[in-house]
Biopython code that builds the backbone (N, CA, C, O; Angstrom):
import numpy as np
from Bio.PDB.StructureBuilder import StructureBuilder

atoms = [
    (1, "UNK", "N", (-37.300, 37.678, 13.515)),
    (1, "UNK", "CA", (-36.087, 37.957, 12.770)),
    (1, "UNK", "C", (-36.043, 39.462, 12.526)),
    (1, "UNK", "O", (-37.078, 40.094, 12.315)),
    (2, "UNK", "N", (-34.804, 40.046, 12.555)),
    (2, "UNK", "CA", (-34.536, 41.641, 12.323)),
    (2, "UNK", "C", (-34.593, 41.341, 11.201)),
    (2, "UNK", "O", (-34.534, 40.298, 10.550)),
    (3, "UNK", "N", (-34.804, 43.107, 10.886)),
    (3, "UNK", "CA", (-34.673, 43.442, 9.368)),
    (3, "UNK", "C", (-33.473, 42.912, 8.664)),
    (3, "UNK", "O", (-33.429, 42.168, 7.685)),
    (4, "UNK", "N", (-32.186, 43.620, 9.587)),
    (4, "UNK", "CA", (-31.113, 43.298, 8.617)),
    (4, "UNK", "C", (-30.947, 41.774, 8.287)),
    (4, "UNK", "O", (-30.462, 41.342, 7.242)),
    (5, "UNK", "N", (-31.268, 41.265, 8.997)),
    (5, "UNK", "CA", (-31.293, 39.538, 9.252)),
    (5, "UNK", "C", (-32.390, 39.177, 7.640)),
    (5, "UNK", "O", (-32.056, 38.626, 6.591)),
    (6, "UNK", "N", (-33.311, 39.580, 7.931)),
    (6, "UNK", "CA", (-34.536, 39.377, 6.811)),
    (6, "UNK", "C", (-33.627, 39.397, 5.398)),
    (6, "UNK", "O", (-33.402, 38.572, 4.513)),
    (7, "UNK", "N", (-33.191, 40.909, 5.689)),
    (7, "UNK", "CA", (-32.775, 40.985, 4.213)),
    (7, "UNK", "C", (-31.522, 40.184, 4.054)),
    (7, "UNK", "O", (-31.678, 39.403, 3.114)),
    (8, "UNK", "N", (-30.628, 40.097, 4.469)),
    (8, "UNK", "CA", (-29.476, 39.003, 4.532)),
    (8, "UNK", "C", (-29.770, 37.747, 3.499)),
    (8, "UNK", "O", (-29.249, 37.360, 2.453)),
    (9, "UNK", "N", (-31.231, 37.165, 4.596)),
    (9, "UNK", "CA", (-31.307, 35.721, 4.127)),
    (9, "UNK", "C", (-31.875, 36.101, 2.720)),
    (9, "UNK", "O", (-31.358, 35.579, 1.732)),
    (10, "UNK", "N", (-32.800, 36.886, 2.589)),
    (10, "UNK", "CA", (-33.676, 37.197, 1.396)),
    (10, "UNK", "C", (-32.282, 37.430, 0.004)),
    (10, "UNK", "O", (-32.370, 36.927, -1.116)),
    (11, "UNK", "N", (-31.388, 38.089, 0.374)),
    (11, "UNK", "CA", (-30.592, 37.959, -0.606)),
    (11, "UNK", "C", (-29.542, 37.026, -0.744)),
    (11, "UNK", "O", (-28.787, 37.099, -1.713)),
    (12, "UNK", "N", (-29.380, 35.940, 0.340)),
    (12, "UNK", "CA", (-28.520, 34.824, 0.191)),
    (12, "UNK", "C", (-29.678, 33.816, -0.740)),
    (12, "UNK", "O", (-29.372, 32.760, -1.295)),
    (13, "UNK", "N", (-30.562, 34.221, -0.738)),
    (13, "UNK", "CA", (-31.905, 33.306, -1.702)),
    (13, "UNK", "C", (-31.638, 33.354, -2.744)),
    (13, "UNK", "O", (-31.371, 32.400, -3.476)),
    (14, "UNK", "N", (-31.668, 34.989, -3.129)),
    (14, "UNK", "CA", (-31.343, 35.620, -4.339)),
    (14, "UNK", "C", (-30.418, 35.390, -5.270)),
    (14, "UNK", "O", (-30.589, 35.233, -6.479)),
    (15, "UNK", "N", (-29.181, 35.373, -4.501)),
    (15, "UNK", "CA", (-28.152, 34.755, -5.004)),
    (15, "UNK", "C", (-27.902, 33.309, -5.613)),
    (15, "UNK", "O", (-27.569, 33.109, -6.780)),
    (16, "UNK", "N", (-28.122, 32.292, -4.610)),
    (16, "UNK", "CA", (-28.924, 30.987, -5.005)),
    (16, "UNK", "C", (-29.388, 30.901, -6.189)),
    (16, "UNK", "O", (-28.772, 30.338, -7.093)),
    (17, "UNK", "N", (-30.331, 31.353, -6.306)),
    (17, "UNK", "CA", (-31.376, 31.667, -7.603)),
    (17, "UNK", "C", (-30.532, 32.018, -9.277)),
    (17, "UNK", "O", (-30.742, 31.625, -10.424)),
    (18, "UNK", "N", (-29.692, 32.797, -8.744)),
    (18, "UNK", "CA", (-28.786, 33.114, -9.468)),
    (18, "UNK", "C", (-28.036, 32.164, -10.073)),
    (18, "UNK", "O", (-28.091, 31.754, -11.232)),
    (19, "UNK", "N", (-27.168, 31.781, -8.968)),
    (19, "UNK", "CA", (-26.262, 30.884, -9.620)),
    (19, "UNK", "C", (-26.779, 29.682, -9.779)),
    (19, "UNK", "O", (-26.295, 28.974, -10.662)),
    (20, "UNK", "N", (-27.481, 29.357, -9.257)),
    (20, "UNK", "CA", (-28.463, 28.397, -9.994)),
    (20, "UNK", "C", (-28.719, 27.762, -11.188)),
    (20, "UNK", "O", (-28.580, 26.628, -11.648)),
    (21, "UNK", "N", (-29.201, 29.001, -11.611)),
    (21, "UNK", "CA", (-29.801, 29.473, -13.049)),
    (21, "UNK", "C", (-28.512, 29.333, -13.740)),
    (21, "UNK", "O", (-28.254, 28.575, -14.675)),
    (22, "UNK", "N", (-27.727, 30.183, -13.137)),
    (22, "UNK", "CA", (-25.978, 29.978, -14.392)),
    (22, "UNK", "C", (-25.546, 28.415, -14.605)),
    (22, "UNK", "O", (-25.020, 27.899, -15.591)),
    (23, "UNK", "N", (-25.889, 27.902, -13.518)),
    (23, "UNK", "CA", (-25.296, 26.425, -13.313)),
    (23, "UNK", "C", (-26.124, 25.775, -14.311)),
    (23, "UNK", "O", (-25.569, 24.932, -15.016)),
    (24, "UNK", "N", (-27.553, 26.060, -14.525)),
    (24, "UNK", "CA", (-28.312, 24.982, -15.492)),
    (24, "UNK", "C", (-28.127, 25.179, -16.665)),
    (24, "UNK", "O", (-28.506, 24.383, -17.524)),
    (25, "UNK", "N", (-27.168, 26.888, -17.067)),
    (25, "UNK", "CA", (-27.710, 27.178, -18.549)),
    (25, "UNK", "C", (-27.525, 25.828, -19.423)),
    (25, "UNK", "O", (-26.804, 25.014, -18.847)),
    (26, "UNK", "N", (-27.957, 25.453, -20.540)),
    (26, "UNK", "CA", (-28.305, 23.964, -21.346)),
    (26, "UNK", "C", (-26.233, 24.476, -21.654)),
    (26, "UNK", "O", (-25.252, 23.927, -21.154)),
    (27, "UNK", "N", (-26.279, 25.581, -22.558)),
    (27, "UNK", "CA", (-25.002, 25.685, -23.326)),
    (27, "UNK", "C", (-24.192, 25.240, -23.184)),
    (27, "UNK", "O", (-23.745, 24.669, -24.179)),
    (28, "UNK", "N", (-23.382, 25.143, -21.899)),
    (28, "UNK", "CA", (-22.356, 24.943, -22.012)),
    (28, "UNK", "C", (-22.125, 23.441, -21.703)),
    (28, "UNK", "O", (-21.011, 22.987, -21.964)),
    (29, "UNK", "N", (-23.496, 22.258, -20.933)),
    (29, "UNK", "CA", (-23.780, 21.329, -21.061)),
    (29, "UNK", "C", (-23.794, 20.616, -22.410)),
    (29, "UNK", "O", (-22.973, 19.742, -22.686)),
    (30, "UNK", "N", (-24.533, 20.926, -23.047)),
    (30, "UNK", "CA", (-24.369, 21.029, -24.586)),
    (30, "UNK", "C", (-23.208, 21.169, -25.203)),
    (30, "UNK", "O", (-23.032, 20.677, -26.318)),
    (31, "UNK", "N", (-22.499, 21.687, -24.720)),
    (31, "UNK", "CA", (-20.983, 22.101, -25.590)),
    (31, "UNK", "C", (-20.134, 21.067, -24.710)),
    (31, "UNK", "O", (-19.238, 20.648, -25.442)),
    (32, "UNK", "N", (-20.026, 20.357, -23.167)),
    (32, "UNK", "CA", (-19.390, 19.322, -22.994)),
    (32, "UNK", "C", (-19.772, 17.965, -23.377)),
    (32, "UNK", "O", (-18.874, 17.145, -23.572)),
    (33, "UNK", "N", (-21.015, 17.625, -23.511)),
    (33, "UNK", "CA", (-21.475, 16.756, -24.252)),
    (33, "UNK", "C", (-20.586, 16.369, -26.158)),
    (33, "UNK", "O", (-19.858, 15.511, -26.657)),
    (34, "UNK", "N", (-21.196, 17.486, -26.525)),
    (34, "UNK", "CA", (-20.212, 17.473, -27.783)),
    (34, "UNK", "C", (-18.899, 17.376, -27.753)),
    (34, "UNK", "O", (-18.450, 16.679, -28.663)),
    (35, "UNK", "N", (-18.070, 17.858, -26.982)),
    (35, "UNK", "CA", (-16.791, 17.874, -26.680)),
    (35, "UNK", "C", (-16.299, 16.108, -26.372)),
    (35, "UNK", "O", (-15.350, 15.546, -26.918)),
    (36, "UNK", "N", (-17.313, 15.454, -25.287)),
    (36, "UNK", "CA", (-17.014, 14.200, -25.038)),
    (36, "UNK", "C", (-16.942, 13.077, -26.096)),
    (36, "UNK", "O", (-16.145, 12.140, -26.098)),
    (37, "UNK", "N", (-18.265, 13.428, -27.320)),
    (37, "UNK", "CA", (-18.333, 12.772, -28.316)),
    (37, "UNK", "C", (-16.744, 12.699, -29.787)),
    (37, "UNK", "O", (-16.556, 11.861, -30.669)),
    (38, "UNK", "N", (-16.062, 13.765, -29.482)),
    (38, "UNK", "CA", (-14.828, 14.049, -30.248)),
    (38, "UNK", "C", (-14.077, 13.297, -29.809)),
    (38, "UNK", "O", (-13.946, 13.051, -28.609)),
    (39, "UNK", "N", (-13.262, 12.651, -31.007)),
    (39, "UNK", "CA", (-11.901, 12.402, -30.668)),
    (39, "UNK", "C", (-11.047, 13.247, -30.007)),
    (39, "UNK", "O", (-11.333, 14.441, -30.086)),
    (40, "UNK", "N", (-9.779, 12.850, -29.186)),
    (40, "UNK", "CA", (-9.276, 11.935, -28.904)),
    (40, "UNK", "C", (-9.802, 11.587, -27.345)),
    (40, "UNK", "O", (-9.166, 11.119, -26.400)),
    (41, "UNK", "N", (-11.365, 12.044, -27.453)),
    (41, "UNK", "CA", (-11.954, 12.023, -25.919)),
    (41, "UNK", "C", (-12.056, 10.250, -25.815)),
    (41, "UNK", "O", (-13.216, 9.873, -25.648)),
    (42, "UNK", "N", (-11.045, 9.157, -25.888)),
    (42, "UNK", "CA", (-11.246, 8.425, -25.511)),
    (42, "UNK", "C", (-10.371, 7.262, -24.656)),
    (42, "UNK", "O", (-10.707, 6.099, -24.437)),
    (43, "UNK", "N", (-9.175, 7.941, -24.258)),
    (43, "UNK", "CA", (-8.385, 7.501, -23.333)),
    (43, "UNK", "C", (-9.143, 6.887, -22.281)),
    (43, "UNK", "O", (-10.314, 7.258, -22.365)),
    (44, "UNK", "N", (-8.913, 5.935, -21.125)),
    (44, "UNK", "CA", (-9.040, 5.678, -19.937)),
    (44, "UNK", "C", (-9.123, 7.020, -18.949)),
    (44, "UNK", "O", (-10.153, 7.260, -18.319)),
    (45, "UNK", "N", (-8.133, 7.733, -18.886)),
    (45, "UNK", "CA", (-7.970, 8.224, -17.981)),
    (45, "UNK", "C", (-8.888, 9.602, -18.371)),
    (45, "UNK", "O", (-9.462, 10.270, -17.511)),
    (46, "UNK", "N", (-8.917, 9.873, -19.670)),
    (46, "UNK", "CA", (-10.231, 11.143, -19.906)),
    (46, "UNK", "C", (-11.662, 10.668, -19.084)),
    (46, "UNK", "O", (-12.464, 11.326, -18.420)),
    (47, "UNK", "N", (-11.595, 9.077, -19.477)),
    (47, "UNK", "CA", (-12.843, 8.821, -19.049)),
    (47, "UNK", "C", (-13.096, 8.660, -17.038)),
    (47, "UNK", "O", (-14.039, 8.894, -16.281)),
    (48, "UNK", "N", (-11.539, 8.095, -16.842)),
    (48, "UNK", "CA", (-12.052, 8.199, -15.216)),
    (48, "UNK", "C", (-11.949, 9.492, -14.975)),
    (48, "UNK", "O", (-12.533, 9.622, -13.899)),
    (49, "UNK", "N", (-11.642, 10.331, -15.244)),
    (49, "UNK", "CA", (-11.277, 11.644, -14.696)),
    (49, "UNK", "C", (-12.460, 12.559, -14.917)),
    (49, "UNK", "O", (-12.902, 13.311, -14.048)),
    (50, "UNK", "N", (-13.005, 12.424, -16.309)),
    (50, "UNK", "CA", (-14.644, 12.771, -16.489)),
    (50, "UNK", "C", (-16.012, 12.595, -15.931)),
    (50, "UNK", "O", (-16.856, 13.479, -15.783)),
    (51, "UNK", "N", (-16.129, 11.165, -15.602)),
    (51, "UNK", "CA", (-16.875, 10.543, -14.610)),
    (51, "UNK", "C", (-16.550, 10.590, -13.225)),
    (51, "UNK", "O", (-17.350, 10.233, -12.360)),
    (52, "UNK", "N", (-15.576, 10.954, -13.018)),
    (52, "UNK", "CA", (-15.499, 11.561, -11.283)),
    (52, "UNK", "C", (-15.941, 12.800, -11.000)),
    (52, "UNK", "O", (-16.791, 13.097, -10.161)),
    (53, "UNK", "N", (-15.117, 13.791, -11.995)),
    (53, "UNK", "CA", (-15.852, 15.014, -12.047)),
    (53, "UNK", "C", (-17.345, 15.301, -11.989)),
    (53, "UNK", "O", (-17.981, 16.028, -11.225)),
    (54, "UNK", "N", (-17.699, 14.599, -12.913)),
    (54, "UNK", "CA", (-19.669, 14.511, -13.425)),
    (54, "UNK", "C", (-20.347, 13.886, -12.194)),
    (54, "UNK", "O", (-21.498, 14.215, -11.906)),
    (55, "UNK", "N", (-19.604, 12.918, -11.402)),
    (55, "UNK", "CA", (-20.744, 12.178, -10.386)),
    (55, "UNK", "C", (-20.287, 12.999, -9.067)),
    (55, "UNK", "O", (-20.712, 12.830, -7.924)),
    (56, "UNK", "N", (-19.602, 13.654, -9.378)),
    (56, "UNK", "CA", (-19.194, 14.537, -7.838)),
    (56, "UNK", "C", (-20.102, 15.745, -8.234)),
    (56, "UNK", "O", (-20.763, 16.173, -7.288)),
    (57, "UNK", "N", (-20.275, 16.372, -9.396)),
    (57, "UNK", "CA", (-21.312, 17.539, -9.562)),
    (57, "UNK", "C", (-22.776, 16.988, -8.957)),
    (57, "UNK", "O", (-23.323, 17.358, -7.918)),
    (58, "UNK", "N", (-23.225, 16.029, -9.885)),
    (58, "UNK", "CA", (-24.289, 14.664, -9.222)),
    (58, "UNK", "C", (-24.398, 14.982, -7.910)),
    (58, "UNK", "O", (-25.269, 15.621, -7.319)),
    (59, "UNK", "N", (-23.631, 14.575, -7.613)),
    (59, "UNK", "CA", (-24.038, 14.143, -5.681)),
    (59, "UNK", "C", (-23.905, 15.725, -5.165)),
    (59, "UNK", "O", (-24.466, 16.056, -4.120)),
    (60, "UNK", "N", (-23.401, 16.354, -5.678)),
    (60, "UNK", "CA", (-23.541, 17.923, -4.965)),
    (60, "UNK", "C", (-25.057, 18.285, -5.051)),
    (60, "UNK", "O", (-25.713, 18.450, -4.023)),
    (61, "UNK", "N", (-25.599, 18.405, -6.288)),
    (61, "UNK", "CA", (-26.874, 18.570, -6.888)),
    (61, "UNK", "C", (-27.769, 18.052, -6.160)),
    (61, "UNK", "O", (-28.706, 18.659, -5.642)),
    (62, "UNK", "N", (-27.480, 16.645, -6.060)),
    (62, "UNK", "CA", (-28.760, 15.703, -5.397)),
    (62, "UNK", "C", (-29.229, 16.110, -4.507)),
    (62, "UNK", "O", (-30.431, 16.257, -4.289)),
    (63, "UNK", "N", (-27.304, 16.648, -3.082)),
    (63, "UNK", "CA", (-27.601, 16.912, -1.891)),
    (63, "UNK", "C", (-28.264, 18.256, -1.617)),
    (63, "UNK", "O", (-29.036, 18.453, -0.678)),
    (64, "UNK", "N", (-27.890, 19.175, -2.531)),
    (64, "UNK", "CA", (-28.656, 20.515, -2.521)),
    (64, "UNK", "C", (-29.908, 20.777, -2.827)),
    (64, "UNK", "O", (-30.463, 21.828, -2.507)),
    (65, "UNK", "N", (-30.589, 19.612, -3.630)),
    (65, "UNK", "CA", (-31.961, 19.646, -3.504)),
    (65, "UNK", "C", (-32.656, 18.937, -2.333)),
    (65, "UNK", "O", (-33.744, 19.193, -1.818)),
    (66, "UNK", "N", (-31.994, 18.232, -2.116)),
    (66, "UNK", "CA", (-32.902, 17.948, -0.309)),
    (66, "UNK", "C", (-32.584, 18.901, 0.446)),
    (66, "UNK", "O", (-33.570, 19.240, 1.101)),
    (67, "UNK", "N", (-31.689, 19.504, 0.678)),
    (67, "UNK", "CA", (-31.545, 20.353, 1.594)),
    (67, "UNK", "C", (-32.300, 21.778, 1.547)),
    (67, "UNK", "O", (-32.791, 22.442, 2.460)),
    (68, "UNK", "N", (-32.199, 22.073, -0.190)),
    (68, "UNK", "CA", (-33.401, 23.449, -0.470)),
    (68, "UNK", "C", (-34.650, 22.469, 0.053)),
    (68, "UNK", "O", (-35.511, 22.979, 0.770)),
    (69, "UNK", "N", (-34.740, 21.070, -0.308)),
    (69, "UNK", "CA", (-36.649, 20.586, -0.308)),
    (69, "UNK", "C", (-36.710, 21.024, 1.770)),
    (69, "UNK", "O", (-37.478, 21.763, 2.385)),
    (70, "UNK", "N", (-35.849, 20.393, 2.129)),
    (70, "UNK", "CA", (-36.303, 20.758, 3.616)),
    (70, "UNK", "C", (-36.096, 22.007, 4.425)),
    (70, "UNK", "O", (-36.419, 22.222, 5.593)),
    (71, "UNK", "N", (-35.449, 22.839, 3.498)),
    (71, "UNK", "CA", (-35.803, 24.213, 3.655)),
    (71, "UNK", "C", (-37.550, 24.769, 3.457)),
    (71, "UNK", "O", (-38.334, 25.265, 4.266)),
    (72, "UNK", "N", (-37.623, 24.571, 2.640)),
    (72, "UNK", "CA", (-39.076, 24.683, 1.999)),
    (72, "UNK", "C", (-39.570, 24.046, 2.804)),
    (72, "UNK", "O", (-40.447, 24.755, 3.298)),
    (73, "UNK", "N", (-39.553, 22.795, 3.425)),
    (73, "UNK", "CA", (-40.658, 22.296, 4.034)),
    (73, "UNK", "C", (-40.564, 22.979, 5.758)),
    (73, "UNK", "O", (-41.581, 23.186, 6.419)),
    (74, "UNK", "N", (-39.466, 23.194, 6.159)),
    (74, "UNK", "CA", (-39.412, 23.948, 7.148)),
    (74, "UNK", "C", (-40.219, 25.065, 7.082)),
    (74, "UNK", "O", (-41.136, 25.119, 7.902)),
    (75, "UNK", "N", (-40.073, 26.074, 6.203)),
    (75, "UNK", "CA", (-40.553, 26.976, 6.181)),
    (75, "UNK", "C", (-42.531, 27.368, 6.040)),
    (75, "UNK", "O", (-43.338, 28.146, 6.548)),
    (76, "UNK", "N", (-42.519, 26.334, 5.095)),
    (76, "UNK", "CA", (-44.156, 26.036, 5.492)),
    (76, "UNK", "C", (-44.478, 25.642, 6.781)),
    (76, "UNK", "O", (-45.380, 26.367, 7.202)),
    (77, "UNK", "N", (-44.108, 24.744, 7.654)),
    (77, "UNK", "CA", (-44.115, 24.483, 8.872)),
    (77, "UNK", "C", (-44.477, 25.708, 9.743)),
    (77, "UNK", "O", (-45.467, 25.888, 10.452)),
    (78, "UNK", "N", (-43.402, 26.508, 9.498)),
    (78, "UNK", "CA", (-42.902, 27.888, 10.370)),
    (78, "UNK", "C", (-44.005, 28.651, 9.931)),
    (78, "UNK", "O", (-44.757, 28.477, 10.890)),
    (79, "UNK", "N", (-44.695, 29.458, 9.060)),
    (79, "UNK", "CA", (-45.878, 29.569, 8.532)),
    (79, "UNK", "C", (-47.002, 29.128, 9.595)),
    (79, "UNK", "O", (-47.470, 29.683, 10.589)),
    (80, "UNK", "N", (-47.258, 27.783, 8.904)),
    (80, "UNK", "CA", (-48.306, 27.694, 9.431)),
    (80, "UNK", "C", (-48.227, 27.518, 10.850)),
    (80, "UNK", "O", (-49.350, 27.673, 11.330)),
    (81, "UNK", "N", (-47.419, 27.274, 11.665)),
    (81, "UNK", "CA", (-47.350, 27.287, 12.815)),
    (81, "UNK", "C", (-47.714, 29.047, 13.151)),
    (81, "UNK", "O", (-48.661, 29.374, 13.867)),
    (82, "UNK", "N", (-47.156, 29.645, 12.757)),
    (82, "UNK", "CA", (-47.363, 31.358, 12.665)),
    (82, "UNK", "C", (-48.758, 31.669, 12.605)),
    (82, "UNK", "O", (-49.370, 32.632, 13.065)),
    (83, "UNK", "N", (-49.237, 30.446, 11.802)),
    (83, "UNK", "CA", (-50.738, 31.376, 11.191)),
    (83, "UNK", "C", (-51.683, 30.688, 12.443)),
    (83, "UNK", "O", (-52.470, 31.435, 13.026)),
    (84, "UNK", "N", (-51.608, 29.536, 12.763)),
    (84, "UNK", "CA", (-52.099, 29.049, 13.822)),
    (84, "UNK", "C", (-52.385, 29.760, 15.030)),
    (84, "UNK", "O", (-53.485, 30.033, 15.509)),
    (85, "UNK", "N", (-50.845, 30.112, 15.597)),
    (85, "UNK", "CA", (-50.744, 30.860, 16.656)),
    (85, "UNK", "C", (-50.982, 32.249, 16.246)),
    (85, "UNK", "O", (-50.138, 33.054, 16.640)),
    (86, "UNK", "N", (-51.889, 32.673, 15.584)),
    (86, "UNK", "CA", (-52.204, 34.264, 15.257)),
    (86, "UNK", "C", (-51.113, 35.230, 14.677)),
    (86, "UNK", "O", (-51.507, 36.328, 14.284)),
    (87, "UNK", "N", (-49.816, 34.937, 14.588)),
    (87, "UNK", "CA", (-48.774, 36.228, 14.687)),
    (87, "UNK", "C", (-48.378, 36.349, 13.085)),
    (87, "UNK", "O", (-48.301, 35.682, 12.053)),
    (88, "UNK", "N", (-48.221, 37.414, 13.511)),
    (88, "UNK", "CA", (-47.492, 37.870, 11.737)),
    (88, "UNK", "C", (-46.562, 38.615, 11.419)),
    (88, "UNK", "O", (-46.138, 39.456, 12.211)),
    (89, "UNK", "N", (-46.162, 38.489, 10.449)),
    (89, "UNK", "CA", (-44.381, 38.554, 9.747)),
    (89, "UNK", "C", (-44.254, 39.937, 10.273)),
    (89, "UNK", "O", (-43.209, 40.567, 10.109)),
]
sb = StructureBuilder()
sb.init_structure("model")
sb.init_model(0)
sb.init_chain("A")
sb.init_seg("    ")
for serial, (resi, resn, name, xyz) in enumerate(atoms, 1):
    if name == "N":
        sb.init_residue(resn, " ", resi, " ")
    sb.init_atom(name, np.array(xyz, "f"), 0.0, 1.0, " ", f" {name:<3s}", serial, name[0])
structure = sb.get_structure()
């Protein structure tokens, strides 16, 4: 891999990492939670419209952690295949 290539991916990581992190802060989880518990949060349609939203974040989540896990596992692969065959980064 070229440099510019290196650094590319190294900061599409970075970024990741980032928003990541923004995505988990507790707060604002915390603050829709509370929000759900208030009146007049109890229409039908608050509730289908809430639970679609929430299980579509869900399944985004789920799928992005298999896909980082087999990143990671690729990459150990690639490694040790590297270290095997003598060559280095």
């Amino acid at each position: 891999m070229d440099g510019a290539a290196k650094k590319r991916l190294i900061g599409s990581i970075e970024e990741i990492q980032t928003l990541a992190s923004e995505f988990a802060s507790e707060k604002e989880w915390e603050e829709l939670i509370h929000f759900i518990n208030q009146p007049p949060w109890t229409t039908p349609a608050d509730a289908r419209l809430s639970l679609t939203i929430a299980e579509s974040i869900l399944g985004q989540m789920q799928e992005l952690n298999r896909v980082k896990a087999g990143f990671v596992t690729a990459a150990h692969e690639i490694v040790g295949e590297g270290v095997r065959a003598g060559a280095t980064a």
